[in-house]
PyMOL CGO cylinders between C-alpha atoms (Angstrom):
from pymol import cmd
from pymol.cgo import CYLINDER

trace = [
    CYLINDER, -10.73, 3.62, -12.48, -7.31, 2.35, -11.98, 0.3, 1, 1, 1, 1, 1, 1,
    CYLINDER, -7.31, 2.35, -11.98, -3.83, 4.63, -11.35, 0.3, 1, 1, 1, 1, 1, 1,
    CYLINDER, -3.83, 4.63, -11.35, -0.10, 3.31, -10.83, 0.3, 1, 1, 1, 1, 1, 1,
    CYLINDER, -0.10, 3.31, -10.83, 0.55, 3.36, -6.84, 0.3, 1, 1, 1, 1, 1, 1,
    CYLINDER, 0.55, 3.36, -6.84, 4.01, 4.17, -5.55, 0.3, 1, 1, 1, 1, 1, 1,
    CYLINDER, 4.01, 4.17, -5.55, 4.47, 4.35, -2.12, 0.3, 1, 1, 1, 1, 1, 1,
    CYLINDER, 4.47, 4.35, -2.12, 8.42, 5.57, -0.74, 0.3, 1, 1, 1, 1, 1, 1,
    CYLINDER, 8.42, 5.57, -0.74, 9.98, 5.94, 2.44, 0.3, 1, 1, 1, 1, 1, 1,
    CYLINDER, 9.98, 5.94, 2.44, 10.44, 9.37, 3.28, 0.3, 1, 1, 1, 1, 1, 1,
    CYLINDER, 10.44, 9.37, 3.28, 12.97, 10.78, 6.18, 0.3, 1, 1, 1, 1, 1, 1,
    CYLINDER, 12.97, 10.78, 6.18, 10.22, 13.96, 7.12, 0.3, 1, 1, 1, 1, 1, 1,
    CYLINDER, 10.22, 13.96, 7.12, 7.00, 13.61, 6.32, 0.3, 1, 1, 1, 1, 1, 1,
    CYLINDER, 7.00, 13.61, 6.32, 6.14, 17.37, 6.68, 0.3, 1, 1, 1, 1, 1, 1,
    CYLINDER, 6.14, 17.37, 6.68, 9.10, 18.14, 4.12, 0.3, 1, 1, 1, 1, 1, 1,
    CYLINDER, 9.10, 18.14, 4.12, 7.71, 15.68, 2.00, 0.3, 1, 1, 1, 1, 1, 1,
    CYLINDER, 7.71, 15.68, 2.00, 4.07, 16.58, 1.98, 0.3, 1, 1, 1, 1, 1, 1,
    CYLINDER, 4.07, 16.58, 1.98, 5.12, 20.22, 1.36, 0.3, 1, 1, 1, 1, 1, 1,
    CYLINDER, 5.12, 20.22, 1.36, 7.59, 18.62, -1.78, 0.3, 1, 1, 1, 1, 1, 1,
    CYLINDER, 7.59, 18.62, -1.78, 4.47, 16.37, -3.49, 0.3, 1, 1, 1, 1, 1, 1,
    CYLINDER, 4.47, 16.37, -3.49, 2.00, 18.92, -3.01, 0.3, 1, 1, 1, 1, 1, 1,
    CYLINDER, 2.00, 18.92, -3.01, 4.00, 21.40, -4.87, 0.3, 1, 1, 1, 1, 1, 1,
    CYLINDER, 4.00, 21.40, -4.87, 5.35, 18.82, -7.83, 0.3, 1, 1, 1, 1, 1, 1,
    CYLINDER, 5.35, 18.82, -7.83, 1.98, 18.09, -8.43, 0.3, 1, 1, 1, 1, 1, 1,
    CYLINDER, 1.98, 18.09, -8.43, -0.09, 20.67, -7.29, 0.3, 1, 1, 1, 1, 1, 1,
    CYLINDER, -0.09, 20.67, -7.29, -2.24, 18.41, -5.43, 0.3, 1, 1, 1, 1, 1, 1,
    CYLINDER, -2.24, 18.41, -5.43, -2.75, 18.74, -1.62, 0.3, 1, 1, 1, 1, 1, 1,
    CYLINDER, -2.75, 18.74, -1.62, -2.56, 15.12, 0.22, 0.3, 1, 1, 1, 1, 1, 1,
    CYLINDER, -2.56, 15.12, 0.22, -5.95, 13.19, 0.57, 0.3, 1, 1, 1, 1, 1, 1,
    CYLINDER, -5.95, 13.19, 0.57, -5.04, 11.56, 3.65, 0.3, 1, 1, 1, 1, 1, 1,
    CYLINDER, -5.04, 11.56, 3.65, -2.52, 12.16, 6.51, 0.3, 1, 1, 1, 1, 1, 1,
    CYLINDER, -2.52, 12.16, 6.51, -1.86, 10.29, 9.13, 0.3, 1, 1, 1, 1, 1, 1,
    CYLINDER, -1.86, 10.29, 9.13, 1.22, 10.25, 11.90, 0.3, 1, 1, 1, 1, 1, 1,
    CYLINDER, 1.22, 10.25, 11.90, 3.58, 8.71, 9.82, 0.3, 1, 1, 1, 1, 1, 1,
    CYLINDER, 3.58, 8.71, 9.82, 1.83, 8.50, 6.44, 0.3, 1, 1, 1, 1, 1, 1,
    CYLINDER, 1.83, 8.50, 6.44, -0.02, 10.61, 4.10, 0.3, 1, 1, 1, 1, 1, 1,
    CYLINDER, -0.02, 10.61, 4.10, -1.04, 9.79, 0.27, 0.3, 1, 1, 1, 1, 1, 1,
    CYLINDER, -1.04, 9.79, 0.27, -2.39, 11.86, -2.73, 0.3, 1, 1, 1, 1, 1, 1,
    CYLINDER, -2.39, 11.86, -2.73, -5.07, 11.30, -5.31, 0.3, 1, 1, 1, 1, 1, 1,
    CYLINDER, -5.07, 11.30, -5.31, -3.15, 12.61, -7.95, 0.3, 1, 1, 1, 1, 1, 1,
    CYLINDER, -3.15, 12.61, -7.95, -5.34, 12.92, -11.32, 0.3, 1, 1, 1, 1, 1, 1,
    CYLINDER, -5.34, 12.92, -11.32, -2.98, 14.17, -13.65, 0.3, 1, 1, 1, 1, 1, 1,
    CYLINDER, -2.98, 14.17, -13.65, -0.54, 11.62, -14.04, 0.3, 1, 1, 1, 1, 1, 1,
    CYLINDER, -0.54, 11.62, -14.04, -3.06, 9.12, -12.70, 0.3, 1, 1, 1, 1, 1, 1,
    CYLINDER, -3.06, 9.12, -12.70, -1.38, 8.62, -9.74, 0.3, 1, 1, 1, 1, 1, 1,
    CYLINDER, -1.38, 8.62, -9.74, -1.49, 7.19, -6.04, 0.3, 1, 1, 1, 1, 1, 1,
    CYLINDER, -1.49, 7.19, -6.04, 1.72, 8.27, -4.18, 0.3, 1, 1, 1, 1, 1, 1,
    CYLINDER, 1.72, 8.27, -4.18, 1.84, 7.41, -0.92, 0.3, 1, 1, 1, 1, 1, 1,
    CYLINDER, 1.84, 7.41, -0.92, 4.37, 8.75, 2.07, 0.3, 1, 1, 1, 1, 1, 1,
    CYLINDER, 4.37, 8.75, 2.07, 5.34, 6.49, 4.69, 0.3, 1, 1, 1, 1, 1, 1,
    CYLINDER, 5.34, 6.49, 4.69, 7.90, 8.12, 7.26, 0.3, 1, 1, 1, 1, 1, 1,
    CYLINDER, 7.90, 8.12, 7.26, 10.93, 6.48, 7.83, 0.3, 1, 1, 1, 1, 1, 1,
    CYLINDER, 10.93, 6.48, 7.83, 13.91, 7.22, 9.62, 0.3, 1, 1, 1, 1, 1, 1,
    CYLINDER, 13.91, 7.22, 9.62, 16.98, 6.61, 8.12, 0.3, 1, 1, 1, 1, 1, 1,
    CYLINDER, 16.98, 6.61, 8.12, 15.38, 4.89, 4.96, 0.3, 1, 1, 1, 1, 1, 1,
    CYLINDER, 15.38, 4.89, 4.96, 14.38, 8.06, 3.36, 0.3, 1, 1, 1, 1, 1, 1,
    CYLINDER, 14.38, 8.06, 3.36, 13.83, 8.05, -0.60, 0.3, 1, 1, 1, 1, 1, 1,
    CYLINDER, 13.83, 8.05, -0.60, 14.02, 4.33, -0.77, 0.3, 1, 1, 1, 1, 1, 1,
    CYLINDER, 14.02, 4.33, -0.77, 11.01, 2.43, -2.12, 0.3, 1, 1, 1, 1, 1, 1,
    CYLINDER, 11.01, 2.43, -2.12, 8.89, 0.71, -0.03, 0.3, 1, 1, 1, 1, 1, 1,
    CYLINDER, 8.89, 0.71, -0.03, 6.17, -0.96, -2.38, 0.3, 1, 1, 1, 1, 1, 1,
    CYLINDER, 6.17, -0.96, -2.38, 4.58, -0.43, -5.85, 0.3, 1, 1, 1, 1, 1, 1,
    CYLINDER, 4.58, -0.43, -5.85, 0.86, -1.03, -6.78, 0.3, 1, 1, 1, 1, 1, 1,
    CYLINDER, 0.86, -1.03, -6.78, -2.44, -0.43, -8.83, 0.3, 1, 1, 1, 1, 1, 1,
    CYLINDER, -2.44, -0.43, -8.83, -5.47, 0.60, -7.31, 0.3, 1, 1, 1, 1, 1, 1,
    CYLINDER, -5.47, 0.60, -7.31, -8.52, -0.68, -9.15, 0.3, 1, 1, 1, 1, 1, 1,
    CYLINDER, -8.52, -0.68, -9.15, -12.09, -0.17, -8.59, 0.3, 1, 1, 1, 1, 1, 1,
    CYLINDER, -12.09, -0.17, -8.59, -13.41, -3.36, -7.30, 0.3, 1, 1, 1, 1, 1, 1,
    CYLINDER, -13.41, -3.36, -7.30, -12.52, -6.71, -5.62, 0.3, 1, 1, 1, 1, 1, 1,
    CYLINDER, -12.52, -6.71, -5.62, -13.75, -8.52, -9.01, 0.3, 1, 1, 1, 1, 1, 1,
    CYLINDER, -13.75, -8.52, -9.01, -10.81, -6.36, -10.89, 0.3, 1, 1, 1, 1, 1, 1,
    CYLINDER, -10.81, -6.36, -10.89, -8.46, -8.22, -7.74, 0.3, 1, 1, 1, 1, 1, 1,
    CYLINDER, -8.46, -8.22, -7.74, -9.42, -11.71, -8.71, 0.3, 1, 1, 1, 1, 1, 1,
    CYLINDER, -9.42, -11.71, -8.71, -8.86, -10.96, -12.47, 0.3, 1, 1, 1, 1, 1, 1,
    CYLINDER, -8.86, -10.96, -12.47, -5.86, -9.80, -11.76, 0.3, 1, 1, 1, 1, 1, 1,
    CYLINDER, -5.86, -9.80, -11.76, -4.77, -12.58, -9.32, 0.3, 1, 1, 1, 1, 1, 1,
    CYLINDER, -4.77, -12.58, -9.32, -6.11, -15.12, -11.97, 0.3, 1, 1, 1, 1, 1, 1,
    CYLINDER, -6.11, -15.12, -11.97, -4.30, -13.48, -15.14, 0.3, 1, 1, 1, 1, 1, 1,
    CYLINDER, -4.30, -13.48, -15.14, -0.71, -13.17, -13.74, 0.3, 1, 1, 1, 1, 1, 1,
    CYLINDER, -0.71, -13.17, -13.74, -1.50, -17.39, -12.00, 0.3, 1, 1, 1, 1, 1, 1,
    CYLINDER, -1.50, -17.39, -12.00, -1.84, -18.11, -15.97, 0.3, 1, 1, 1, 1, 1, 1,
    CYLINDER, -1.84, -18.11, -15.97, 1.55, -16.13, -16.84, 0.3, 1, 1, 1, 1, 1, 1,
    CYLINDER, 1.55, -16.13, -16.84, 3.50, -18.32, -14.30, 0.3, 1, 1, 1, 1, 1, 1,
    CYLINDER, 3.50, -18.32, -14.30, 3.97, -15.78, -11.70, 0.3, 1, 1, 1, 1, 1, 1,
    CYLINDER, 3.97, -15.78, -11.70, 3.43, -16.87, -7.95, 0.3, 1, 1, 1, 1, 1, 1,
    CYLINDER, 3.43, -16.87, -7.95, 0.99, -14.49, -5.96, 0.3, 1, 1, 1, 1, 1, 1,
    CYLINDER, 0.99, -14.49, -5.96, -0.60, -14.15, -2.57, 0.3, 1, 1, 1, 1, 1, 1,
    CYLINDER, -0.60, -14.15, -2.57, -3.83, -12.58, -1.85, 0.3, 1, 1, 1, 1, 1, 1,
    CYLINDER, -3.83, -12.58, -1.85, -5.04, -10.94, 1.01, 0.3, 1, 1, 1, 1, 1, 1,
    CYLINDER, -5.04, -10.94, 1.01, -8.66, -10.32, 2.01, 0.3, 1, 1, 1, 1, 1, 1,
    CYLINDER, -8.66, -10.32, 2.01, -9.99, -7.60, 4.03, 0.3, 1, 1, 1, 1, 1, 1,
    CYLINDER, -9.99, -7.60, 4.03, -6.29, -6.70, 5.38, 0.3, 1, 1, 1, 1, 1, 1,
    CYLINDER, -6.29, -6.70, 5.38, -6.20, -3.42, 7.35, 0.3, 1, 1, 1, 1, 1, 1,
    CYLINDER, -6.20, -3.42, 7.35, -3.37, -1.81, 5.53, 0.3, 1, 1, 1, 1, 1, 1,
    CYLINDER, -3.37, -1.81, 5.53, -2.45, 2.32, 4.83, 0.3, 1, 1, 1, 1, 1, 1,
    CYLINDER, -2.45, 2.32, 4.83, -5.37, 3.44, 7.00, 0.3, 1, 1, 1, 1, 1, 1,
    CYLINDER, -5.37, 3.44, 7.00, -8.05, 1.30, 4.82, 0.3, 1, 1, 1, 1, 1, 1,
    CYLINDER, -8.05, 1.30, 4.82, -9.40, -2.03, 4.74, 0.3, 1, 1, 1, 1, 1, 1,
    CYLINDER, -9.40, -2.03, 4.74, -8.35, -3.88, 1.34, 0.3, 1, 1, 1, 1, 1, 1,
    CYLINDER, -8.35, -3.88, 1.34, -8.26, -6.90, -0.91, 0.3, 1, 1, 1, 1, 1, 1,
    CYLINDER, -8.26, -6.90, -0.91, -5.38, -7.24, -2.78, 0.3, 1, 1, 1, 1, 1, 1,
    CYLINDER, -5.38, -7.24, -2.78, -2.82, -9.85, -4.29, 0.3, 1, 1, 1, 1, 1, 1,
    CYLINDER, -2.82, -9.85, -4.29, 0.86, -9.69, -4.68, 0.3, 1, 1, 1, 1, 1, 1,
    CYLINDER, 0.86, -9.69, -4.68, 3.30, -10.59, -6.69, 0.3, 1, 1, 1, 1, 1, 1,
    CYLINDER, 3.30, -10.59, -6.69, 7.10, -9.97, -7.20, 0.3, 1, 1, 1, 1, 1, 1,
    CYLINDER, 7.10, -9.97, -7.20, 9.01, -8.21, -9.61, 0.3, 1, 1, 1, 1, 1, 1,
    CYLINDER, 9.01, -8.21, -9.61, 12.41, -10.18, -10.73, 0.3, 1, 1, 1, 1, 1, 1,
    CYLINDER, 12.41, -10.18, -10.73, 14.30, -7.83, -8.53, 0.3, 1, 1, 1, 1, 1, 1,
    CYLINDER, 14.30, -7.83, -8.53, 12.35, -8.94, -4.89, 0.3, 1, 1, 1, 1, 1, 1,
    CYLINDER, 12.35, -8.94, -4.89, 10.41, -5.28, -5.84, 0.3, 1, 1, 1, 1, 1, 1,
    CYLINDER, 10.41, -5.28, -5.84, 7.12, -5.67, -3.74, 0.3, 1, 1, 1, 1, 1, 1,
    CYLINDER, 7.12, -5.67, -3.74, 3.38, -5.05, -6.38, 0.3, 1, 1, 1, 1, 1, 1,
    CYLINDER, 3.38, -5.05, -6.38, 0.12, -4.94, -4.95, 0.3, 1, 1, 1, 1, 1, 1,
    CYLINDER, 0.12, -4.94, -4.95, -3.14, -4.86, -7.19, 0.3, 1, 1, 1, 1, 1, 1,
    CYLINDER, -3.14, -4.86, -7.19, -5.85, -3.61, -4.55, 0.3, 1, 1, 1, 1, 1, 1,
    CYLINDER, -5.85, -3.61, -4.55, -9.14, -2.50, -4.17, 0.3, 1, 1, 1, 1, 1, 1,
    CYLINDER, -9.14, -2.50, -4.17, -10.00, 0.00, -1.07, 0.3, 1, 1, 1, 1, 1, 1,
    CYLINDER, -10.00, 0.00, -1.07, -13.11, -1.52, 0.71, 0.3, 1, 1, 1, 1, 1, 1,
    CYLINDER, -13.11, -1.52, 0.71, -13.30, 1.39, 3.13, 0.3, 1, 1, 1, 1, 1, 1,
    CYLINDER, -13.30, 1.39, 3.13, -11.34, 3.32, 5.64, 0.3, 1, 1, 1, 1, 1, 1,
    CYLINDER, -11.34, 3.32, 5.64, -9.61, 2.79, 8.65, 0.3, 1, 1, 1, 1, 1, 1,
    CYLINDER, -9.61, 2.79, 8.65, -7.74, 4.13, 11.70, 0.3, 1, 1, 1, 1, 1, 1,
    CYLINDER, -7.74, 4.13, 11.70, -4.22, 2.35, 12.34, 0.3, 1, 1, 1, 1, 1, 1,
    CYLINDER, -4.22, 2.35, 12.34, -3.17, 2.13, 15.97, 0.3, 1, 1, 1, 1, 1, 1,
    CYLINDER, -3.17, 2.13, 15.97, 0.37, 3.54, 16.09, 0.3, 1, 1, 1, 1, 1, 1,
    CYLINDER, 0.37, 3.54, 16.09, 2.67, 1.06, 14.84, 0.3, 1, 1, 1, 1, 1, 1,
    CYLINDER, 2.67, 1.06, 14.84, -0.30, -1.31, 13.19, 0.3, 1, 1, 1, 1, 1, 1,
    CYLINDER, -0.30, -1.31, 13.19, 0.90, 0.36, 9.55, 0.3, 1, 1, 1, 1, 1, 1,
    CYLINDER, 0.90, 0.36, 9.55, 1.10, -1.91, 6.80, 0.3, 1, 1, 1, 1, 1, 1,
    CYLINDER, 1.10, -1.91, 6.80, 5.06, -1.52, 5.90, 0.3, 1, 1, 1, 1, 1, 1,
    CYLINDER, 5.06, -1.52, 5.90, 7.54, -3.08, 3.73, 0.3, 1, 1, 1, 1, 1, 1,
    CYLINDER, 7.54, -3.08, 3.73, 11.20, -3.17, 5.47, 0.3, 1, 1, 1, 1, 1, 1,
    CYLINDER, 11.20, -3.17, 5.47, 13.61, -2.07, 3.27, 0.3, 1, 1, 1, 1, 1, 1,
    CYLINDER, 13.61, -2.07, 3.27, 15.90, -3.93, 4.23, 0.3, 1, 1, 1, 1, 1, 1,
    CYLINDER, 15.90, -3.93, 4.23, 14.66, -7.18, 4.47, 0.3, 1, 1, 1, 1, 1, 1,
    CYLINDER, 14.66, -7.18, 4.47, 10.87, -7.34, 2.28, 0.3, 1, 1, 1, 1, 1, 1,
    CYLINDER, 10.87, -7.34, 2.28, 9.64, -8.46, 5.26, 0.3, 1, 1, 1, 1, 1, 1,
    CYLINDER, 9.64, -8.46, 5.26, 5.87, -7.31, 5.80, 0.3, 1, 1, 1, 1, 1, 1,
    CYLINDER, 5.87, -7.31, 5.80, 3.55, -6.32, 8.90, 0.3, 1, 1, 1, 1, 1, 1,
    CYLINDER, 3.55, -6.32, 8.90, 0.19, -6.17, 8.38, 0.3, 1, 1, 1, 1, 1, 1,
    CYLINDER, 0.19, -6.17, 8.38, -3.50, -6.74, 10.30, 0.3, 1, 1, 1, 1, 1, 1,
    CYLINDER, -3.50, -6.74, 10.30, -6.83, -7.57, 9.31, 0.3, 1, 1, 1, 1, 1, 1,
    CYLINDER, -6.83, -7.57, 9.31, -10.26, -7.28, 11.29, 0.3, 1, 1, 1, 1, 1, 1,
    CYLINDER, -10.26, -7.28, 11.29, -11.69, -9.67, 13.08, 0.3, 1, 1, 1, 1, 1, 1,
    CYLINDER, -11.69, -9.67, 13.08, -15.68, -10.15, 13.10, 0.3, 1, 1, 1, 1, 1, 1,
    CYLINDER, -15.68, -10.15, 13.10, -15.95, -6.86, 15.87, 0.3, 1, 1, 1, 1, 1, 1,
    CYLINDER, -15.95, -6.86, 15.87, -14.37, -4.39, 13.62, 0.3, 1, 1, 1, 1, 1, 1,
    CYLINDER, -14.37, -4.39, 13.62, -10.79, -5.05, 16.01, 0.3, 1, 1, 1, 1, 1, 1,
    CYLINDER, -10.79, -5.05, 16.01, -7.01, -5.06, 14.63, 0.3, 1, 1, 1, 1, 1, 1,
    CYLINDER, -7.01, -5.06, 14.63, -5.60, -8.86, 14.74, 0.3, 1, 1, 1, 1, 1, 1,
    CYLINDER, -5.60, -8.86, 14.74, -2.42, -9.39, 12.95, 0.3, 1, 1, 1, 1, 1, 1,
    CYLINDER, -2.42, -9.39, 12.95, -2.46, -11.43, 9.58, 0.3, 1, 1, 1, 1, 1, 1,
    CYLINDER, -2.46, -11.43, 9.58, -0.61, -14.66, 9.17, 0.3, 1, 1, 1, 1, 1, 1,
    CYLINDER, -0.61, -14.66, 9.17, -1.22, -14.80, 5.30, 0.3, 1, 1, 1, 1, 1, 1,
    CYLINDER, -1.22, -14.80, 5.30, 2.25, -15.69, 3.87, 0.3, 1, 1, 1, 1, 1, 1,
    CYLINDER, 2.25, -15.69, 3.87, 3.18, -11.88, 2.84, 0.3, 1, 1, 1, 1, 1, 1,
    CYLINDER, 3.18, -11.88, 2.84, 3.15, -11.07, 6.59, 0.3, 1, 1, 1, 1, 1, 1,
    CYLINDER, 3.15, -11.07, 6.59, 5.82, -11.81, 8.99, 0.3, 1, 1, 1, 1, 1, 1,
]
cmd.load_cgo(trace, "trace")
C-alpha cells in the first residue's frame, strides 16, 4: 500500500474535521489537540490537519506513506541516483507515530516525505512534528532507548 499524503495548516480544527469528513465522507482516523488525519480510500489519500493560527489553508508538508521501511530506503536510494539531495530520519516521533522516512525538496523549497509508520505515539503538547510556514524550518523528536521524547538533531530539524 502506498497513498499521496498532504498535510495543511488549518485555522479551526473542529471546522476543518467537520469540512474533510463531509468532502470525503470519511470520518478522521486520528485526532489529537491540534491535529487529526484521515485514511481516505477513495482517492487514496492521507490528509492530515495540523491547527494553526493565522496560517490557515497554507501547506505545511507533502508525502507518501508506504508500507515498509525497505520501500524508505528504495526510495531514499532511487531519488540519490536522480541527483536529488535527501535526508533520512529513523525512528523520529512525528504526527503522533514513530517513523522512518527521507526527505527531499521540491524546486519550490515544498517540503516531501516518503515514510513508513512503525507504530503509534502520544505527542506531549508542543512535541508535534511541524513545518513553519514561514520559514521550512522543522521541529521534530525521536525516542531514546526508554521509549522518552528527545529532540532530533538530524539536519531537517532545527
Amino acid at each position: 500500500m502506498s497513498r499521496v499524503q498532504l498535510a495543511i495548516n488549518v485555522e479551526e480544527l473542529d471546522a476543518a474535521i467537520e469540512f474533510y469528513a463531509k468532502l470525503f465522507a470519511t470520518p478522521p482516523a486520528k485526532v489529537r489537540p491540534g491535529y487529526a488525519n484521515f485514511a481516505i480510500a477513495e482517492p487514496p489519500l492521507k490528509l492530515v490537519l495540523i491547527e494553526t493560527p493565522g496560517h490557515g489553508g497554507t501547506l505545511n508538508h507533502l508525502g507518501v506513506e508506504v508500507a515498509s521501511t525497505d520501500e524508505v530506503a528504495a526510495a531514499q536510494a532511487r531519488l540519490g541516483r536522480e541527483g536529488l539531495t535527501t535526508a533520512t530520519e529513523e525512528g523520529v516521533a512525528c504526527c503522533y507515530a514513530r517513523q522512518d522516512k527521507v526527505w527531499v525538496d521540491g524546486p519550490s523549497g515544498e517540503p516531501w516525505e516518503i515514510y513508513t509508520v512503525l507504530e503509534h505515539v502520544e505527542m506531549p503538547a508542543g512535541q508535534l512534528r511541524t513545518v513553519d510556514p514561514e520559514t521550512g524550518a522543522t521541529c521534530c523528536t525521536t525516542l531514546d532507548d526508554n521509549g522518552a521524547l528527545v529532540p532530533d538533531t538530524t539536519a531537517r530539524c532545527s
